[in-house]
N, C-alpha and C positions, 0 to 999 in steps of 0.2 A: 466690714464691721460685724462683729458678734452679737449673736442676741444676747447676751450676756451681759454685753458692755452699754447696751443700748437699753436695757431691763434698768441694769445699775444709773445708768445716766438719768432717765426714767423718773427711776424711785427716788433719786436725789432730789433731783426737781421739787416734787409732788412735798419733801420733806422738809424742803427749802423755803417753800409757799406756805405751809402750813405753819410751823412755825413764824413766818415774815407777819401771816394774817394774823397772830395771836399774840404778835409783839405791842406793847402799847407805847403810844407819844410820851410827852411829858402832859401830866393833868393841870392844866389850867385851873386858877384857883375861883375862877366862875364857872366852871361847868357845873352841869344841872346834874346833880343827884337826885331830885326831886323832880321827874320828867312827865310825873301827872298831875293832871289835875282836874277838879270836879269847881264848878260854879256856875250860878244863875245869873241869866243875861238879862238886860231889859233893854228892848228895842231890837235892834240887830239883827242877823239871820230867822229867828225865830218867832213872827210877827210879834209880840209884845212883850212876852215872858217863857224864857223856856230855861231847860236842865242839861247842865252840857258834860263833857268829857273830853279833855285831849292830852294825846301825849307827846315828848317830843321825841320825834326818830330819827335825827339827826343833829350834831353839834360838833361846829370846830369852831374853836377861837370865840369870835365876836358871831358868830353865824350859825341859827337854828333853828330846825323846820319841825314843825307838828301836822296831826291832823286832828281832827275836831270831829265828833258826831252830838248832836242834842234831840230834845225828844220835846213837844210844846204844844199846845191844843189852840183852837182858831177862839175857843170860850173867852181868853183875852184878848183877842183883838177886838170882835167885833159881837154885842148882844143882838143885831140884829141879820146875822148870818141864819140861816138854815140850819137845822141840824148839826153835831157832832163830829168832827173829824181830828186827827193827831198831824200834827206838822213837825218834820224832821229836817234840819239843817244838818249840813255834812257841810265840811270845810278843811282845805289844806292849806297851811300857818306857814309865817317864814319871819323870824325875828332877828333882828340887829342889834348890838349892843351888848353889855358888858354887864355884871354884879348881877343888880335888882332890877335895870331900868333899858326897857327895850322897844326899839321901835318896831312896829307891828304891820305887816300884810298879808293880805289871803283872799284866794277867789274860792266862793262856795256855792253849793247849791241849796236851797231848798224844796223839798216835795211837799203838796197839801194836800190827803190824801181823802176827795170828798168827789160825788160825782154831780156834784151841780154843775151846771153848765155858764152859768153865768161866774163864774168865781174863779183866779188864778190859781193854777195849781204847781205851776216849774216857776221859779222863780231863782234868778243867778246873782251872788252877789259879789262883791269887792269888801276889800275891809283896809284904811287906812287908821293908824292909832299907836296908843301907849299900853307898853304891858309893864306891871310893875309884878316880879314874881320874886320871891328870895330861891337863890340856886338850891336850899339843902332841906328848902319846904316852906310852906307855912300861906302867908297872905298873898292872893293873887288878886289884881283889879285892872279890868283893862278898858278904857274908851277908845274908841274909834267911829270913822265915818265910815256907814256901809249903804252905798245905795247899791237897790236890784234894779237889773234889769229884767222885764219878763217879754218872749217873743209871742206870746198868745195872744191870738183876739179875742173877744167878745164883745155882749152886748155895753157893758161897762168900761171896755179898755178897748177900742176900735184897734188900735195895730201897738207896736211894742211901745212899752212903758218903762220910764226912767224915774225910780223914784228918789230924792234922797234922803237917806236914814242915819239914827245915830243909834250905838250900843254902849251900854253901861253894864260891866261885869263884877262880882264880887264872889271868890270862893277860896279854895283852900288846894295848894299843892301837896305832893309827897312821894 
């Protein structure tokens, strides 16, 4: 065999892939054009009230995955905590369904980033629910049930805890 032929063989390849990768399906007439989205949770990941963002990074058919970060302070959940800390929920989404209306799951985590010792700081959650989103933008609202689990002890939580939780969202895709 030549290097020549094998260069040529090669470079077809390479051209053949490239191409292949930059070919697209047919567009389904519910795909997400609108794959972000910005809105405020109440309950959920983010002990009472927080500010979210997620986008979606993947989508075929009836089937597609986002990831989630928000940003929430412990000042709503509880007036008689300690001091000041920010609590951040991170989350990976995976949706079912067609149009507007999609059934909804995700395991997430939450950090609370305070150094008392008496007080949960990893906290993991689940998310079952509804998301109603329009594919090309606009009104997003999602309910679901998210209990955490947290593996920590302390003087409040002796060994792991199961809470369960419900989230109420309202914001805006695009």
């Amino acid at each position: 065999m030549h290097i020549s032929s094998a260069f040529t063989r090669a470079l077809l390849f390479c051209l053949l892939l490239v191409f292949s990768l930059s070919a697209s399906a047919q567009n389904y007439r519910d795909s997400f054009r609108a794959r972000n989205a910005v809105y405020a949770e109440l309950g959920g990941n983010g002990d009472l009230l927080s500010a979210n963002y997620d986008r979606i990074v993947y989508q075929k058919s009836m089937l597609k995955a986002a990831f989630r970060i928000g940003i929430a302070s412990n000042q709503f959940f509880s007036a008689e905590e300690p001091g000041f800390y920010p609590v951040v929920p991170v989350e990976a989404l995976g949706m079912i369904g067609r149009f507007q209306k999609h059934f909804e799951f995700g395991l997430g985590y939450t950090r609370r980033f305070t150094n008392e010792p008496d007080l949960l700081r990893n906290m993991y959650f689940s998310r079952i629910g509804f998301r109603y989103q329009n594919p090309t933008g606009g009104l997003v609202v999602r309910v679901g049930f998210t209990p955490f689990l947290s593996t920590e002890s302390n003087t409040k939580s002796p060994g792991p805890a199961f809470i369960p939780r419900f989230g109420f969202s309202v914001g805006r895709s695009f």
